[in-house]
C-alpha positions in Angstrom: -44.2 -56.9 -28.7 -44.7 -53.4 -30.0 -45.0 -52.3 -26.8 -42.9 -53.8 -24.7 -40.4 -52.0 -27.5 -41.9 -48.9 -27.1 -41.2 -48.9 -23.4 -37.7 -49.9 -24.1 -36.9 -47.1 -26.4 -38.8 -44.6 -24.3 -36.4 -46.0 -20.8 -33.3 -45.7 -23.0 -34.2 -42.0 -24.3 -35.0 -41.1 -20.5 -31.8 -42.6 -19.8 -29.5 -40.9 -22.0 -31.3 -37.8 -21.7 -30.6 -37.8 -17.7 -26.7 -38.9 -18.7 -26.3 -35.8 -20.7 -27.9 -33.5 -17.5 -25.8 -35.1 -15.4 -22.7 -34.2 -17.3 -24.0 -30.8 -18.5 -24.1 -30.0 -14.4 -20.7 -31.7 -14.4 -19.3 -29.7 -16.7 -21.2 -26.4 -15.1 -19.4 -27.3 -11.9 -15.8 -28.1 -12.9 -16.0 -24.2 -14.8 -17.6 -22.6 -11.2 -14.5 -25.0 -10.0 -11.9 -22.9 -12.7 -12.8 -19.5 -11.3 -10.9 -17.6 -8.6 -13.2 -15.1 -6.6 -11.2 -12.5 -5.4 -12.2 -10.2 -3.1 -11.4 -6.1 -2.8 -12.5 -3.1 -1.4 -13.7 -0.4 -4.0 -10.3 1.3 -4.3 -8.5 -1.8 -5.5 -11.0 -2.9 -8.2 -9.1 -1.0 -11.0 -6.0 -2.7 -10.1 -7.8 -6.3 -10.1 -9.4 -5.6 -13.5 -5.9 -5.3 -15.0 -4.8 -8.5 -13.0 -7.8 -10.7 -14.3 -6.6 -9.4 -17.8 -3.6 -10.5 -17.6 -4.4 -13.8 -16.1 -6.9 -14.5 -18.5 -3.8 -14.6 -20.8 -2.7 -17.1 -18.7 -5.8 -19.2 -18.7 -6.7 -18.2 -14.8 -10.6 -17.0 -15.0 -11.2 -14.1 -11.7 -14.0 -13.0 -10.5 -13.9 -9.8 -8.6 -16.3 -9.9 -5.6 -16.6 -5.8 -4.1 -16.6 -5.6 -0.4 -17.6 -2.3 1.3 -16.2 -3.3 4.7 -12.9 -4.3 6.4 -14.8 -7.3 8.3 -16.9 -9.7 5.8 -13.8 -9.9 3.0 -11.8 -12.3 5.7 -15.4 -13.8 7.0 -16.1 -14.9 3.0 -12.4 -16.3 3.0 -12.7 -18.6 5.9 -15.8 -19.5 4.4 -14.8 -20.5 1.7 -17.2 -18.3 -0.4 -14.0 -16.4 -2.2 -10.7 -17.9 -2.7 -8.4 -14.7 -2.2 -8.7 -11.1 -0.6 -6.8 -8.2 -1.0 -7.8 -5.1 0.8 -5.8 -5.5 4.6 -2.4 -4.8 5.9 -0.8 -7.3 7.1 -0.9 -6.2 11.0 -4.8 -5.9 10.8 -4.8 -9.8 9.1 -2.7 -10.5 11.4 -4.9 -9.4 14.4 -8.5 -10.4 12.9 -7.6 -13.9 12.2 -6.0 -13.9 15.9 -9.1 -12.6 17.4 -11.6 -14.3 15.0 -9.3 -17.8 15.3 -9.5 -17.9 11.4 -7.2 -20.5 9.5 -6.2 -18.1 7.0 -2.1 -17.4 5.5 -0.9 -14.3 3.9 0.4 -15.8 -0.1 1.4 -12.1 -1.1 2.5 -8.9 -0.8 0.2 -5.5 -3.3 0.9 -2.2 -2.0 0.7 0.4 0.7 -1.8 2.7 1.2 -0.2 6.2 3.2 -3.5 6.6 5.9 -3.4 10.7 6.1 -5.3 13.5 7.7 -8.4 15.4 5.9 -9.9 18.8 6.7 -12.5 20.8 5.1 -11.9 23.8 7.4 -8.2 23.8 7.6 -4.8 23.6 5.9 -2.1 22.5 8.1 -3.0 20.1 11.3 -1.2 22.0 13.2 -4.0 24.6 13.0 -6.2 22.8 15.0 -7.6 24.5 18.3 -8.3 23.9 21.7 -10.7 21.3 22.2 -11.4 20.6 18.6 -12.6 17.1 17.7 -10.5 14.5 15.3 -12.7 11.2 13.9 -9.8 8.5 13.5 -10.9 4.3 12.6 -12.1 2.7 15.6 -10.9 -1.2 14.4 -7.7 -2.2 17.1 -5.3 -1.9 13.7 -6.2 1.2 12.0 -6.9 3.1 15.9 -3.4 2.8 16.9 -1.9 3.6 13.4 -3.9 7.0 13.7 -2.9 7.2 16.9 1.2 7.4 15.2 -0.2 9.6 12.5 -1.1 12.2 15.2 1.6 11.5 16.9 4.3 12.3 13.9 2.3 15.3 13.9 3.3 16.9 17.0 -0.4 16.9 18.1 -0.2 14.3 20.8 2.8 12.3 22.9 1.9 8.8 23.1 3.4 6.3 25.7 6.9 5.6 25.1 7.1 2.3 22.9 4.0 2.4 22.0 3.9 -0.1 18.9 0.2 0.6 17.3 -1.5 -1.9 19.9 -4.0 -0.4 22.2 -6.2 2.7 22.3 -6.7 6.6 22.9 -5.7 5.3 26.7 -2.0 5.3 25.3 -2.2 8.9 24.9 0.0 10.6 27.8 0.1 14.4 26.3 -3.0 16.3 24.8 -2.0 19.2 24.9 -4.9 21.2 22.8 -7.3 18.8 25.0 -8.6 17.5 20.9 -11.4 15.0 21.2 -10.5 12.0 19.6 -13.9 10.0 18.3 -13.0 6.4 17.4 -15.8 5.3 14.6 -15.7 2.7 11.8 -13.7 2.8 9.2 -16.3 3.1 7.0 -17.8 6.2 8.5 -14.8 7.9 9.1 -14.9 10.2 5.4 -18.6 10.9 6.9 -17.0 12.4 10.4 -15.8 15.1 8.0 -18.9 17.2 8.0 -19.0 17.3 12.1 -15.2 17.3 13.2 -12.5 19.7 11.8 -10.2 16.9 11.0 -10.9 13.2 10.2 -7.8 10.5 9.7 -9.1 8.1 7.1 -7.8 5.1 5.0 -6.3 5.9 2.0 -8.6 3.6 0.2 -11.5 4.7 2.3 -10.5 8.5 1.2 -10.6 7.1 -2.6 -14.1 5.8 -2.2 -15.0 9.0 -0.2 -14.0 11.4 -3.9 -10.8 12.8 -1.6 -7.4 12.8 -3.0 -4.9 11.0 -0.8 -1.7 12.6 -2.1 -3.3 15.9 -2.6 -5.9 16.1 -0.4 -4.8 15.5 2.7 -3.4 18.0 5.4 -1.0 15.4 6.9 0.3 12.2 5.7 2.6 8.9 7.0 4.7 7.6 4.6 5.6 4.8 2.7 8.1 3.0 4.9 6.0 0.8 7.8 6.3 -2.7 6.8 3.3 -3.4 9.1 1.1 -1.3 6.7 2.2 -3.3 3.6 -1.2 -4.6 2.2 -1.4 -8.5 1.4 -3.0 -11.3 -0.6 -4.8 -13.9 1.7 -6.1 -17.2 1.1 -7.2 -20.3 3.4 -4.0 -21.5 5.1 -5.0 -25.4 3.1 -4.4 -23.4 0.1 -1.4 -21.2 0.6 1.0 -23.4 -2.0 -2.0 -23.6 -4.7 -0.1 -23.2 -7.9 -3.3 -20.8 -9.5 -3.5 -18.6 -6.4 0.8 -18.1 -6.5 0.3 -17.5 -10.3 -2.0 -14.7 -9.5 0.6 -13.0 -6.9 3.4 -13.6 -9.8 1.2 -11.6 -12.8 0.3 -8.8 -9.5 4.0 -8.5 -9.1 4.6 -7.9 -12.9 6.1 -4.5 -14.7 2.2 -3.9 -16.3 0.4 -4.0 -12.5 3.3 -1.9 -11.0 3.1 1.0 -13.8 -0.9 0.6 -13.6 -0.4 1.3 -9.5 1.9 4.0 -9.7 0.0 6.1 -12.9 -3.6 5.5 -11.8 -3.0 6.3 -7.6 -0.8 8.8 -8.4 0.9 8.2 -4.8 -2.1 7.2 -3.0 -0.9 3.5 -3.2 2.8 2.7 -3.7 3.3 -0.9 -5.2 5.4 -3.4 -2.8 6.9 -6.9 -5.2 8.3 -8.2 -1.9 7.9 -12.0 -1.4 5.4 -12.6 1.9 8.9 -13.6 3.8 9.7 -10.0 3.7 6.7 -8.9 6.1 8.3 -11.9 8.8 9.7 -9.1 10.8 7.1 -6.0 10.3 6.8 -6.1 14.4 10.7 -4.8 14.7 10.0 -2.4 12.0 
C-alpha cells in the first residue's frame, strides 16, 4: 500500500510541477506578446528612446530593433518579426511594397529628412568641374530624388515632368559632362573619399559623423510631401489600438521639441494624420 501511495504522490508532484511550467511559458509568452518591436535606422534611435519613455508611461513596452539598411526593416515587417518601422518615406514604401507585393499600410506620419549635397573638396556645387564625378543612392526612390536635388541646383536639366520615377536616363542636359555613379544607399557617405561630391540621406549623413544642416554644400527643403517619413505596420494591423497609441505619444509636444533641439534641422517633425500624404503624387 505504501507504495502504490508513494507512486501516487510522486505522479501528482510531476503533475503539478509540469502545470506550473506550462504556465510559467504561458506567462513568458503573453509578455513577448506585450512588446512592440520597432524598427529604425541608426539616426532615429534617439528619437525612439524618448518614444518608448513615454509609452512606458502609458503601459506600452518597445523594443527598438536597429537596422543598417533601407531593405531588411520592411522584409522583418512583412515577416512579422517586428511590429512597426520607421525609417522610409512614404514614396520609397510605397514603391518597395509595390515591387516586393508586401501587405504592409502606412499608420503614421514622423518627420522629414532634407537629402543634401556633401563635398570634402568644395564649397558651393556650383564649383564642380568638367567631368567631375557625383555618387547619388542607387534605390529607384532615393535615385530620382537626387536626381531633383541636382536638378534645383542648376547642374543638370532633367526631362520635363519628370516626377522622381526613373533614372540618370531622364537626364536631357549635362552640361559639365559630371559622372553620376548610382550606389547604395549605404555606401554613398563612403563615395566621399573618391568623388568630389556625394548626395546622401540625411539619416545616412548622421550615421556617416556629417552635419546635414551645416554640412552640406546644397540642400532640398522641407516641403515634398513624398519625402515625409512614415510609421508602417502589416496592413491586418493598421487599426491596432497599441500601434495608433504609439503614433499619438510620436505626435506629442515632448517628441516634437526632442526632433527639433537634438537634429538641429536635419529632420523637421511632420504631426500630419497618414490621410495627409493621400495626395504626395500631385505635390
Amino acid at each position: 500500500m505504501k507504495s502504490k501511495k508513494y507512486v501516487s504522490k510522486t505522479f501528482a508532484l510531476i503533475l503539478l510541477g509540469l502545470i506550473l511550467v506550462l504556465a510559467a511559458c504561458g506567462s513568458k509568452d503573453k509578455a513577448n506578446s506585450d512588446v512592440v518591436k520597432v524598427g529604425v535606422g541608426s539616426a532615429e534611435i534617439p528619437t525612439w528612446n524618448l518614444v518608448k519613455e513615454l509609452a512606458e508611461e502609458k503601459g506600452i513596452n518597445i523594443e527598438i530593433v536597429k537596422f543598417d539598411d533601407y531593405v531588411q526593416p520592411n522584409i522583418a515587417l512583412d515577416a512579422g518579426e517586428i511590429d512597426i518601422n520607421a525609417f522610409q518615406t512614404v514614396v520609397y514604401f510605397d514603391s518597395f511594397k509595390e515591387d516586393r507585393k508586401l501587405d504592409l499600410a502606412a499608420i503614421g506620419t514622423t518627420s522629414i529628412w532634407p537629402m543634401g549635397a556633401y563635398s570634402k573638396e568644395i564649397d558651393d556645387i556650383s564649383e564642380l568641374k568638367d567631368g567631375d564625378q557625383v555618387i547619388i543612392p542607387k534605390d529607384p526612390t532615393n535615385l530620382g530624388r537626387a536626381l531633383l536635388l541636382l536638378q534645383k541646383a542648376e547642374v543638370i536639366t532633367l526631362k520635363e515632368g519628370f516626377d522622381g520615377t526613373g533614372g540618370v536616363e531622364n537626364i536631357v542636359d549635362n552640361p559639365k559632362n559630371l559622372e553620376i555613379t548610382p550606389v547604395d544607399a549605404g555606401q554613398a557617405a563612403r563615395g566621399l573619399d573618391d568623388a568630389p561630391v556625394a548626395v546622401i540621406n540625411s539619416d545616412m549623413a548622421i550615421k556617416a559623423g556629417l552635419n546635414p544642416t551645416n554640412g552640406s554644400i546644397f540642400r532640398e527643403d522641407s516641403s515634398n510631401k513624398a519625402y515625409v517619413n512614415i510609421i508602417a505596420a502589416q496592413t491586418k494591423r493598421k487599426d491596432d489600438e497599441t500601434l495608433k497609441e504609439i503614433v499619438e505619444i510620436y505626435h506629442t509636444d515632448k517628441v516634437k521639441e526632442f526632433i527639433e533641439e537634438e537634429f538641429k534641422g536635419a529632420a523637421v517633425p511632420v504631426r500630419e494624420p497618414i490621410s495627409y500624404l493621400e495626395d504626395y503624387k500631385q505635390n
